[in-house]
C-alpha positions in Angstrom: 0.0 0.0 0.0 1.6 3.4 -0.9 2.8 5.6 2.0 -0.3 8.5 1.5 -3.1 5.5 1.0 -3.1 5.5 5.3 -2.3 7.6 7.8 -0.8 6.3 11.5 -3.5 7.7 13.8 -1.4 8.6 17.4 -4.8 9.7 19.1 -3.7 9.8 22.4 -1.2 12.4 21.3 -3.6 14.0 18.9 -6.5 14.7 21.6 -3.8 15.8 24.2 -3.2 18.7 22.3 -6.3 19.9 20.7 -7.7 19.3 24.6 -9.5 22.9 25.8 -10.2 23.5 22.3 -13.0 23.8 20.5 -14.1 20.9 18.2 -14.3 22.9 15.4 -10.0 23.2 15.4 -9.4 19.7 16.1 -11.4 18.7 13.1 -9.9 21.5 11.2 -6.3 20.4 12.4 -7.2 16.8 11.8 -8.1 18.2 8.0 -4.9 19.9 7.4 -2.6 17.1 8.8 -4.5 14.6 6.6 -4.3 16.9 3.4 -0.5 17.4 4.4 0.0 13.9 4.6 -2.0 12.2 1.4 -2.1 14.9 -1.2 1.6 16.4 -0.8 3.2 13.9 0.5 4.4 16.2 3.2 5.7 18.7 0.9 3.8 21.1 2.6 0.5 23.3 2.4 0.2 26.7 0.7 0.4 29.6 2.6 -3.0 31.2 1.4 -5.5 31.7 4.0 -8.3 31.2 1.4 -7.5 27.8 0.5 -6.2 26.9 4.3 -10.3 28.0 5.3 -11.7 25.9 2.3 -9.3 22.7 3.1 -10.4 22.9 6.8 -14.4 23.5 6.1 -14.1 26.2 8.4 -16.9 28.9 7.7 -15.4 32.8 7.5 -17.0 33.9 10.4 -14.5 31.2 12.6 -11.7 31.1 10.4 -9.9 34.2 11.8 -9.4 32.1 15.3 -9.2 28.7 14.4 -6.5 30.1 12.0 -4.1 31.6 14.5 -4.8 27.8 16.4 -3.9 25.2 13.8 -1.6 27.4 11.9 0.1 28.8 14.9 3.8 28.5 13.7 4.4 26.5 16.4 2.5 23.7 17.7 0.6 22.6 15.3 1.5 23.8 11.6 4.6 25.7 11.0 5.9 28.3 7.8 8.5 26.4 6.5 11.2 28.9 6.0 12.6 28.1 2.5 9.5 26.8 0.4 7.0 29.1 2.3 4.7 26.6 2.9 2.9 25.2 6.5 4.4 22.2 8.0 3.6 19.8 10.6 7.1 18.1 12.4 5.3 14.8 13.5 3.2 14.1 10.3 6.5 14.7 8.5 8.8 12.8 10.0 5.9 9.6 10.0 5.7 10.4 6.3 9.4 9.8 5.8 9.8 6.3 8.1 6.9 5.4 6.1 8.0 6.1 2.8 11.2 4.7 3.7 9.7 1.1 4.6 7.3 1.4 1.4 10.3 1.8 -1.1 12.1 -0.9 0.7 9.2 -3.2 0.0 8.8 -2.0 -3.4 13.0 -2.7 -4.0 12.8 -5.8 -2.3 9.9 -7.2 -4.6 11.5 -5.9 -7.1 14.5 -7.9 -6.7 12.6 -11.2 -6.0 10.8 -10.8 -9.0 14.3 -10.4 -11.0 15.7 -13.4 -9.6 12.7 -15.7 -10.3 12.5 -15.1 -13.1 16.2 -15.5 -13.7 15.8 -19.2 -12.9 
């Protein structure tokens, strides 16, 4: 299965820090990290707030505070400094281990289907 197909879920993690919240940014958070994840790759997310708001489902009238939440620049999303795009470290770093074991799947099938058929 390809590395953005699935997402590792660390919800005791995830619900400690959107905790005293309102549910409206953990869902948009949980939005953003998934978009993050399976439609860049972890590349990162553009920094416009119009498509931020539309990505989250966040109406206007909220956006302006669940904004300065999710896309704080610190614990949640971050402006990446050279690409100007919002990050998120742990979704990142996941991404990467996972990618990692995917391609080493995808090598090592590789290779057993070279040497069968070599016989």
């Amino acid at each position: 299965m390809k590395p953005n197909a699935y997402m590792p879920f660390f919800g005791k993690d995830f619900f400690l820090a959107i905790d005293g919240y309102p549910e409206l940014v953990g869902l948009a958070y949980l939005r953003a990290i998934w978009v993050y994840w399976a439609d860049t790759a972890c590349t990162g997310l553009r920094n416009d707030s119009e498509f931020l708001r539309r990505l989250c489902h966040v109406d206007r009238d909220d956006w302006e505070e669940v904004f300065e939440i999710v896309f704080d620049n610190d614990k949640f999303f971050y402006l990446g400094g050279e690409d100007g795009k919002w990050h998120q470290n742990r979704a990142w770093e996941e991404y990467q281990t996972t990618k990692a074991k995917y391609d080493a799947v995808v090598k090592g099938g590789k290779n057993r289907w070279k040497n069968h058929r070599r016989r």
